[in-house]
Kinemage of the C-alpha trace (Angstrom):
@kinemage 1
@onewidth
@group {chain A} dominant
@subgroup {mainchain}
@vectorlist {calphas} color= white
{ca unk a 1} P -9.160 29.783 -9.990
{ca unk a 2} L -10.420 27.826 -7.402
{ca unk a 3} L -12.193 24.249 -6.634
{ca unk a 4} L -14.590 23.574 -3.588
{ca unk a 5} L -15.220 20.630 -1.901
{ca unk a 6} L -17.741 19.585 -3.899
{ca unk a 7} L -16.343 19.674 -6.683
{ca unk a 8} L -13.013 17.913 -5.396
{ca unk a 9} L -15.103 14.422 -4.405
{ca unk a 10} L -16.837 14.929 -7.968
{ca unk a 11} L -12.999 13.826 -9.369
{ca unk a 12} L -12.402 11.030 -7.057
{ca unk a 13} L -14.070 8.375 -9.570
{ca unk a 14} L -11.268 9.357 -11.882
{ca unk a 15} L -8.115 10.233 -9.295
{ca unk a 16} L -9.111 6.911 -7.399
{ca unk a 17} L -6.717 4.384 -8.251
{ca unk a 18} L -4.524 6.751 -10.490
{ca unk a 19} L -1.259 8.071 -8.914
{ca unk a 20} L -1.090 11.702 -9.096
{ca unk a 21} L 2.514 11.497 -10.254
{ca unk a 22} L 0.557 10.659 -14.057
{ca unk a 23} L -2.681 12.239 -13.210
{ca unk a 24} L -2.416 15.781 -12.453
{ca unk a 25} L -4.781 16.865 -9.656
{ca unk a 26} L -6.637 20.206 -9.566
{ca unk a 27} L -5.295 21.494 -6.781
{ca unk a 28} L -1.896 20.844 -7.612
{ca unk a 29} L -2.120 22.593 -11.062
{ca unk a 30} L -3.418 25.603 -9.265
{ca unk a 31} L -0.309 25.416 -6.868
{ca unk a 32} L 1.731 25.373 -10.219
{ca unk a 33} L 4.102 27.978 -9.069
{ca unk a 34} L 5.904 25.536 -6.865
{ca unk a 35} L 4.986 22.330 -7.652
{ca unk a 36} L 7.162 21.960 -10.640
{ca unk a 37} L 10.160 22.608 -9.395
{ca unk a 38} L 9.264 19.437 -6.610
{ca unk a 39} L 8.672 17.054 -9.871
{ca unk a 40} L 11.965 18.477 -11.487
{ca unk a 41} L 14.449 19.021 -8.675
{ca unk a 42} L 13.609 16.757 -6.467
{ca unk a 43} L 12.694 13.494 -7.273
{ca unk a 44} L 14.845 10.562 -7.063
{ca unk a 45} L 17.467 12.320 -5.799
{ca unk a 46} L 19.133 11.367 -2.447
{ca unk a 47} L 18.486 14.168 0.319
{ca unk a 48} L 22.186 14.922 0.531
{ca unk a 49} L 21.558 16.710 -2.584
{ca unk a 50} L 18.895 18.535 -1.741
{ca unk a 51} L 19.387 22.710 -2.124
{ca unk a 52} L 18.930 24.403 1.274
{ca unk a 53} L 16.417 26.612 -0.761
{ca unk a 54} L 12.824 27.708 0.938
{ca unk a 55} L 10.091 26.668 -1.757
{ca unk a 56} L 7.379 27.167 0.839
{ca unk a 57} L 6.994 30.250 1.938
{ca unk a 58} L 3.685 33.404 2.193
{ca unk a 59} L 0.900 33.363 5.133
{ca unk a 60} L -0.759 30.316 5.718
{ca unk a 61} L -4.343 30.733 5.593
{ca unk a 62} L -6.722 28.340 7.924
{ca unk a 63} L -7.958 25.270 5.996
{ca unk a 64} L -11.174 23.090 6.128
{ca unk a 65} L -13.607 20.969 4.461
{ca unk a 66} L -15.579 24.200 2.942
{ca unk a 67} L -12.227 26.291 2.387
{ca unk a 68} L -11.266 26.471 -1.223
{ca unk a 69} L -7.712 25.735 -2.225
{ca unk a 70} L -5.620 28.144 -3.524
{ca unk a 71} L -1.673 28.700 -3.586
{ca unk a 72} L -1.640 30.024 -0.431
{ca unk a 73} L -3.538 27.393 1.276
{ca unk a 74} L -0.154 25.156 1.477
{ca unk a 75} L 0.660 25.048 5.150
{ca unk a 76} L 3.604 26.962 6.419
{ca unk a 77} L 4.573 24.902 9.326
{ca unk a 78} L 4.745 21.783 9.312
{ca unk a 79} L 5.373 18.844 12.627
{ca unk a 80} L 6.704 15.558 12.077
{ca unk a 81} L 6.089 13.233 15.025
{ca unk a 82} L 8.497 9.908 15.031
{ca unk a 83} L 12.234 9.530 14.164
{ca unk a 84} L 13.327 6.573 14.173
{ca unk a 85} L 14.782 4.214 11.068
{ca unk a 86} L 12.204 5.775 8.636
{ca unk a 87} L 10.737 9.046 9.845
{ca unk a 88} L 14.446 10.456 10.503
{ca unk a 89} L 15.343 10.626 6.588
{ca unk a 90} L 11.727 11.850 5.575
{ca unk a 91} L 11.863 14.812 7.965
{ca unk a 92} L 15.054 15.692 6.428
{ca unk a 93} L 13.438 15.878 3.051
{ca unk a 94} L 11.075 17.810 3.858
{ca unk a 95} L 13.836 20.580 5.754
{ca unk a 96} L 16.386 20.090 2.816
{ca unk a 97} L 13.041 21.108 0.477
{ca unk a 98} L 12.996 24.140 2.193
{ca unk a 99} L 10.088 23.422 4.266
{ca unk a 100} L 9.838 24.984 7.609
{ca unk a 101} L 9.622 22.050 10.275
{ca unk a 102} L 9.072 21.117 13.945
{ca unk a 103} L 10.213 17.652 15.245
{ca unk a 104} L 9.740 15.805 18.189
{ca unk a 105} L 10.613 11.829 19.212
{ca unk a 106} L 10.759 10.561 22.158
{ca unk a 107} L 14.440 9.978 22.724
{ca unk a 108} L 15.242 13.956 22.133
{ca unk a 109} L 19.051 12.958 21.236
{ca unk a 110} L 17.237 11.764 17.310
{ca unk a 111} L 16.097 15.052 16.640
{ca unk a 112} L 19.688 16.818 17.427
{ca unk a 113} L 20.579 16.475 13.571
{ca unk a 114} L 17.634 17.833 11.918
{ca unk a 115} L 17.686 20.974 14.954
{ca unk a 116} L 21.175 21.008 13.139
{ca unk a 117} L 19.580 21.378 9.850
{ca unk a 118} L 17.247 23.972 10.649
{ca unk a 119} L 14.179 22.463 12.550
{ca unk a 120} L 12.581 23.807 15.435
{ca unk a 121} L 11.873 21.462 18.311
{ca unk a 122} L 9.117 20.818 20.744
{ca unk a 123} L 9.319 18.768 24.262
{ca unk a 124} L 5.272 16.944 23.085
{ca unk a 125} L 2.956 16.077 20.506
{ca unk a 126} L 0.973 18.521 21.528
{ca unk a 127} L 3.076 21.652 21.395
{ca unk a 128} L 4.490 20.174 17.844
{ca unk a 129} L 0.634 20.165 16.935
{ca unk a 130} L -0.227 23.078 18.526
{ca unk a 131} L 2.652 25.261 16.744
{ca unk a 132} L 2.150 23.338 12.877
{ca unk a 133} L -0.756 23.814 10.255
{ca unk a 134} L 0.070 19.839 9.196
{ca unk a 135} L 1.448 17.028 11.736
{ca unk a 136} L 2.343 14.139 9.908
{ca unk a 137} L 3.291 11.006 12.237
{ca unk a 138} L 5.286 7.745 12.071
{ca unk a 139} L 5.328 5.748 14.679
{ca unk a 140} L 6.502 2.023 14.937
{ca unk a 141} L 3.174 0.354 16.097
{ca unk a 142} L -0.481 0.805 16.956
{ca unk a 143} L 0.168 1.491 20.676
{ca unk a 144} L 2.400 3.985 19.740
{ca unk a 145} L 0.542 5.871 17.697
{ca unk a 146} L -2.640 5.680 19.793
{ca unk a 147} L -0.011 6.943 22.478
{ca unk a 148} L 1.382 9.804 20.646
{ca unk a 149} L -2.147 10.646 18.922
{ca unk a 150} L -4.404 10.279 22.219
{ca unk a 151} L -2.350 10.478 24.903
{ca unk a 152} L -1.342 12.824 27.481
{ca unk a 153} L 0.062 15.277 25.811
{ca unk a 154} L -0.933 13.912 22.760
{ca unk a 155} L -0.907 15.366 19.294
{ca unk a 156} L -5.041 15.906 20.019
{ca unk a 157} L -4.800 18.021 22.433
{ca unk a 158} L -2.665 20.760 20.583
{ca unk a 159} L -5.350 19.955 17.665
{ca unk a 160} L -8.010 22.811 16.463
{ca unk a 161} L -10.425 23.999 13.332
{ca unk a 162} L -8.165 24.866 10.540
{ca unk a 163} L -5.480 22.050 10.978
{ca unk a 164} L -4.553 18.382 9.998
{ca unk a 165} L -2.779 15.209 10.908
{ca unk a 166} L -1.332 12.882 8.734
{ca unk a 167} L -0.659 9.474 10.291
{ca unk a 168} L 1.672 7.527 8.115
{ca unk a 169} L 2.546 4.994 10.577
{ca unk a 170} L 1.444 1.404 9.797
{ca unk a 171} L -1.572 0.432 11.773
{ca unk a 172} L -4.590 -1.722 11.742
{ca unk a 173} L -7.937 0.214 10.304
{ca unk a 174} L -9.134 -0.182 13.569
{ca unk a 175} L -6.565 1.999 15.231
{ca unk a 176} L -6.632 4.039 12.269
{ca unk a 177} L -10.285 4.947 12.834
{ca unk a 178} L -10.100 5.744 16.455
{ca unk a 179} L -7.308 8.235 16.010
{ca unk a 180} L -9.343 9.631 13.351
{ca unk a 181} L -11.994 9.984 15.870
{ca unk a 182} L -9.720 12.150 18.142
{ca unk a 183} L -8.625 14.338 16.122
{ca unk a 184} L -11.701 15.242 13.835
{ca unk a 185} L -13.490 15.731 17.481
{ca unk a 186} L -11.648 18.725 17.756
{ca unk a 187} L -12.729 20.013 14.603
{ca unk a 188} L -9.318 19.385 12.723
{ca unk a 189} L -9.162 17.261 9.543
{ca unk a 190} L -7.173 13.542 9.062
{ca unk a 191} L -5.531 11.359 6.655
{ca unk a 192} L -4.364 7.961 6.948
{ca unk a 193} L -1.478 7.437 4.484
{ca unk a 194} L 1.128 4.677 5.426
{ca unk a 195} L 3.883 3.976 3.201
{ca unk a 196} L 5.416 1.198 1.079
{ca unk a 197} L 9.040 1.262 1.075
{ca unk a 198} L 12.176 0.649 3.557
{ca unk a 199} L 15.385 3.138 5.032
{ca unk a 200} L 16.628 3.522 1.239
{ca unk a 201} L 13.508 4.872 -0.190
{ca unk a 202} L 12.425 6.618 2.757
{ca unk a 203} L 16.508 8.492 2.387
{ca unk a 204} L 16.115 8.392 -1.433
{ca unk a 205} L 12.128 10.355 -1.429
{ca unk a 206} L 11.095 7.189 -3.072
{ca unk a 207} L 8.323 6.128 -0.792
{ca unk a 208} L 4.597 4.864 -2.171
{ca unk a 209} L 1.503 6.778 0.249
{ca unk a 210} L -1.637 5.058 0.409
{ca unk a 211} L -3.736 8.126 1.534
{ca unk a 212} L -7.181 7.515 2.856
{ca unk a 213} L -9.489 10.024 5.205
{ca unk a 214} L -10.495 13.973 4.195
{ca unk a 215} L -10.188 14.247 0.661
{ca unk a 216} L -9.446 17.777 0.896
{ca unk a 217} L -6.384 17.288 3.199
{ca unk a 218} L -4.650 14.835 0.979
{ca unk a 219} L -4.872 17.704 -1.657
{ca unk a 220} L -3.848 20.043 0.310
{ca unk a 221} L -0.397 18.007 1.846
{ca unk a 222} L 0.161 16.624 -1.374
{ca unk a 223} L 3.123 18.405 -2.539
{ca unk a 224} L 4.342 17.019 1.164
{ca unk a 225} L 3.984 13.689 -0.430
{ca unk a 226} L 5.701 14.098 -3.560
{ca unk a 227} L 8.654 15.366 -1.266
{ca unk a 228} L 8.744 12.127 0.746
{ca unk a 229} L 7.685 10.094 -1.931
{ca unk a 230} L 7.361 8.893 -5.468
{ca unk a 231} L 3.447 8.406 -5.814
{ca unk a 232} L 0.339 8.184 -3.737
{ca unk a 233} L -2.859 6.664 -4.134
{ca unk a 234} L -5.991 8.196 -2.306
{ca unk a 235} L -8.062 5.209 -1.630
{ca unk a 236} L -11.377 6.693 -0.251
{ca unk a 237} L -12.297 6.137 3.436
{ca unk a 238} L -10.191 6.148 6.751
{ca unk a 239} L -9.167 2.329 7.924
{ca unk a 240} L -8.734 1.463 3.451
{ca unk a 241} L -5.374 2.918 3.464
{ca unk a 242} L -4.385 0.870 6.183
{ca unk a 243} L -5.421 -2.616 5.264
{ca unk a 244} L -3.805 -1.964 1.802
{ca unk a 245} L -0.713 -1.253 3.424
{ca unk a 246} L -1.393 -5.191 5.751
{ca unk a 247} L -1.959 -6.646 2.709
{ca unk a 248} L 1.260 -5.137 0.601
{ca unk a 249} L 3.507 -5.956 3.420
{ca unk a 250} L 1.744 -9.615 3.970
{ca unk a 251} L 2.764 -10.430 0.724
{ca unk a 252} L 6.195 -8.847 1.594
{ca unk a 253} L 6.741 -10.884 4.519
{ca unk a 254} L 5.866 -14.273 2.814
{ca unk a 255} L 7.804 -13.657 -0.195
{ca unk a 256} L 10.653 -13.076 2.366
{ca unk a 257} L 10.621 -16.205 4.032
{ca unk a 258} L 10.150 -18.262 0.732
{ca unk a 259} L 12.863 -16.835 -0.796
{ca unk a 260} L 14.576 -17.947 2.266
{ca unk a 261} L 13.863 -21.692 2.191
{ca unk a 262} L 14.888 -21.440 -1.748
{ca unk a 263} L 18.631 -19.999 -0.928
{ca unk a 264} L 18.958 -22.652 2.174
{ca unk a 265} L 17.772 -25.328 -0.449
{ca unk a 266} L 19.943 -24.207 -3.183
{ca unk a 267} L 22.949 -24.830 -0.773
{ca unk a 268} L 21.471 -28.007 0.994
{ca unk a 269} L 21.534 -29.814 -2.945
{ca unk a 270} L 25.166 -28.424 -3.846
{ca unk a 271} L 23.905 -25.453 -5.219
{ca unk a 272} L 25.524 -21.593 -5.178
{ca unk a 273} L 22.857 -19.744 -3.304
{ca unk a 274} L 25.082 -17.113 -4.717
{ca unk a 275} L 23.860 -17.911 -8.567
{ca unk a 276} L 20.396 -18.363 -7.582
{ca unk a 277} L 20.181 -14.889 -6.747
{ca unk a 278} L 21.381 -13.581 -10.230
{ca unk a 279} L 19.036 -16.509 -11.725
{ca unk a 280} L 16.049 -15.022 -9.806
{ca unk a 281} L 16.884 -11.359 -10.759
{ca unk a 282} L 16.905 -12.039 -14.342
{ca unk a 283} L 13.741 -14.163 -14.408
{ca unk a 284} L 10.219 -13.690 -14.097
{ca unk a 285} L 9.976 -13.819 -10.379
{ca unk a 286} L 12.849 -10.935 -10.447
{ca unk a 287} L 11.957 -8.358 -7.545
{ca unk a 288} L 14.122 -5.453 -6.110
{ca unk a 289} L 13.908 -7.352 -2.916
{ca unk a 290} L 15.466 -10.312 -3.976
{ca unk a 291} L 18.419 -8.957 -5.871
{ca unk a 292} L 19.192 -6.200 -2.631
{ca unk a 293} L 19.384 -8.644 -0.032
{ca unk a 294} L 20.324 -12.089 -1.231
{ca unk a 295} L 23.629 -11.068 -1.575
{ca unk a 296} L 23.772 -10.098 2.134
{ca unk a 297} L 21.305 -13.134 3.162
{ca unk a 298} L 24.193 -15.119 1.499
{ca unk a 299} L 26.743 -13.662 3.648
{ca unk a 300} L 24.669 -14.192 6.805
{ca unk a 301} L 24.725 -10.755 7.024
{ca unk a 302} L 21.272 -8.597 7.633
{ca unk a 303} L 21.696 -4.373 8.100
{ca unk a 304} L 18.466 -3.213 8.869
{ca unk a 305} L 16.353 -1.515 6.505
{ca unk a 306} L 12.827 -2.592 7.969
{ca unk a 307} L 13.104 -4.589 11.059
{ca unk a 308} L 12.160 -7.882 11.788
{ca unk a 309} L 10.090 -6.876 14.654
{ca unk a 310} L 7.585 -4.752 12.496
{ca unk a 311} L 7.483 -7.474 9.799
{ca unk a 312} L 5.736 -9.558 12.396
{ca unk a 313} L 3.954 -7.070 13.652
{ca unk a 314} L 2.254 -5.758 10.538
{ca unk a 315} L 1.841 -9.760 9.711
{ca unk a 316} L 0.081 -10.276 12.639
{ca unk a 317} L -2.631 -7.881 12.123
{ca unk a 318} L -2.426 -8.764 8.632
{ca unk a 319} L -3.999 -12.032 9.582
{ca unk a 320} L -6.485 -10.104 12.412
{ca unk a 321} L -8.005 -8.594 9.245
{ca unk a 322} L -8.109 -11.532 7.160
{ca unk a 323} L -9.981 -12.904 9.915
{ca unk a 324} L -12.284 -10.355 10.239
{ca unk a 325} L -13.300 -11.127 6.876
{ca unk a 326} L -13.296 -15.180 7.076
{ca unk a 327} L -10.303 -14.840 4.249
{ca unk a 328} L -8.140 -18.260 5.137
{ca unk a 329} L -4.379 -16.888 4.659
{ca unk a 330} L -2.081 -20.085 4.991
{ca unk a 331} L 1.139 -19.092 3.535
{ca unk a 332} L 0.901 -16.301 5.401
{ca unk a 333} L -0.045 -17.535 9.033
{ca unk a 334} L 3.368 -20.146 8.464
{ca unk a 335} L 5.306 -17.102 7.517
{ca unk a 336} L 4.283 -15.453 10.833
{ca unk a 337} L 4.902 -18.146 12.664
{ca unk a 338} L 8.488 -18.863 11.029
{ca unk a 339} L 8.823 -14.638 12.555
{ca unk a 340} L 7.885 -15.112 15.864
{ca unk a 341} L 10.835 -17.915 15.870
{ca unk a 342} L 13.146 -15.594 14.957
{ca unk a 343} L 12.501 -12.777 17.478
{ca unk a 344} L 12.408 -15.229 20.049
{ca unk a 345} L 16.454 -16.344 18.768
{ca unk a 346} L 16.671 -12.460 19.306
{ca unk a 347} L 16.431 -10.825 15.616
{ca unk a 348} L 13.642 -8.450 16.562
{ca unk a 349} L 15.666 -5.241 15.531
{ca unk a 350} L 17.745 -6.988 12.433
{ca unk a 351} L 16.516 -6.764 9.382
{ca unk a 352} L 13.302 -8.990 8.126
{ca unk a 353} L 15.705 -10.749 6.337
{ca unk a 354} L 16.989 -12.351 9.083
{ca unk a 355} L 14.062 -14.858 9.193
{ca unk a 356} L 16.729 -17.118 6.948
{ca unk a 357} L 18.250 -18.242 10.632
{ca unk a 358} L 14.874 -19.142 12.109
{ca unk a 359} L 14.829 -21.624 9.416
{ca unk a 360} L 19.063 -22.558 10.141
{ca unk a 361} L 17.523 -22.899 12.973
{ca unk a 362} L 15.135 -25.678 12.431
{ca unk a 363} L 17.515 -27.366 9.780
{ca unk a 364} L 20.298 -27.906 12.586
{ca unk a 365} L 17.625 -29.234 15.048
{ca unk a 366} L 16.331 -31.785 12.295
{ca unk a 367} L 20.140 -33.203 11.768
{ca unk a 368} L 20.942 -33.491 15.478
């Protein structure tokens, strides 16, 4: 059995806006011998339970746009670039599946425990490139990735026919595009697909992809995906995957610094900030969110699951593409601006949470 190209893009109408965890793809029913047992064993479960078992194993035949996919097609080696709060416990998913991995970061001492675990290491991008079939990436900002993509020794360079990069950083299309650019230049195929979720889902394989680039890639990495994560929408071109992901964590950020001002208000009037956040979780505006850090927030206390630092960030060029589309974004140009005050009170690397003492902040200036 087998599906071409052609035929791939001819499903896209229907796949579109369907996660594939519901919808079952043609490629992955004709990689049925494995993918089962990712679905069954695997999902939802945290990766200290994960068997030590190799599920991906056989030659690894060259892929491309005109290649059709068949069982064997699934890359063999596969290079994880970035290992930091949320690309650590994703490469360890992906070893603990069985998969056979090559790491690098730039502070070497990070990729000491997945060595540990059984992953080879590399001193650059470009050797972890180089060595892999599939380099998936996740670095903290555009720079970064540009750097790590591009750059000397970049991923690029290491780069050829018959290979592909996933970058599931979070990055504005822009950037998105040009390191698409790099690496399709050297004949290898891309895929944009950031990710919705924190440290706990990223640990837990409970992560959302919003895949956009080669269609035939995101087939192909897939089962990669449903590793790392617990459904992934392929949302057509390069640079769409990325302002889905600005506009998810936008809304994030601003829902953040409401909820805020509600549990400083709550206390201000006499109120249990304490009870509001069992009120909220039973209610209509209930959201995981709320009820897994208000308890915390309450207790001035903020571990970090998605730093502060990169809620700005990904606010600020959430706004650069609402601009670039004349879309006026209020509440979410105060939000950003409520941020910035609390990474200059030195909360960059807390969680986002902390944006509740930005706003302390301003209530013990107004009573002085």
């Amino acid at each position: 059995m087998a599906m071409t190209f052609v035929k791939a893009n001819q499903l896209s109408t229907a796949i579109l806006t369907s996660p594939p965890k519901t919808t079952v793809s043609t490629a992955m029913a004709m990689c049925s011998s494995f993918s089962p047992r990712i679905t069954k064993q695997f999902r939802g479960r945290p990766i200290s339970s994960f068997p030590v078992k190799p599920l991906f194993s056989g030659s690894f035949k060259a892929f491309s746009s005109q290649a059709t996919t068949k069982a064997d097609d699934i890359p063999a080696r596969v290079g994880f670039l970035g290992l930091g709060i949320m690309g650590s416990p994703m490469a360890q998913n992906l070893i603990k599946a069985g998969c056979d991995v090559t790491v690098w970061n730039r502070t070497k001492s990070k990729c000491d425990p997945l060595v540990s675990l059984g992953a080879k290491y590399k001193s650059f991008p470009e050797e972890v490139a180089a060595s892999c079939d599939v380099t998936f990436a996740m670095l903290a900002d555009p720079e970064s990735a540009v750097e790590v993509a591009c750059g000397k020794h970049g991923a690029a360079s290491g780069m050829s026919p018959g290979k592909g990069y996933v970058d599931i950083s979070t990055v504005d299309a822009d950037t998105s595009k040009l390191i698409s650019g790099h690496i399709k230049a050297t004949g290898a195929l891309f895929l944009e697909a950031p990710v919705s979720g924190s440290k706990k889902p990223a640990e837990d394989g409970q992560l959302i992809f919003l895949a956009a680039g080669d269609r035939y890639l995101y087939e192909i990495v897939a089962p990669f995906l449903d590793i790392m994560g617990k459904s992934r929408f392929y949302l057509g071109d390069v640079g769409n995957g990325a302002a889905m992901k600005l506009v998810v964590n936008m809304i994030m950020g601003s829902m953040m610094a409401s909820f805020s001002e509600g549990l400083l208000l709550s206390e201000k009037v006499g109120l249990d900030p304490s009870v509001l956040v069992e009120v909220v979780s039973q209610g209509a505006i209930s959201a995981p969110m709320f009820s897994t850090k208000g308890p915390s927030m309450v207790q001035s206390q903020y571990p970090t699951a998605f730093p502060l630092k990169h809620q700005q960030k990904d606010l600020r060029l959430a706004l650069g593409l609402a601009e670039s589309v004349s879309q006026h974004t209020p509440i979410a140009a105060a939000a950003n601006e409520l941020y910035k005050v609390a990474k200059s009170r030195g909360l960059s690397d807390q969680d986002f949470s902390a944006v509740i003492e930005a706003l302390k902040a301003k209530l013990q200036h107004q009573t002085k």
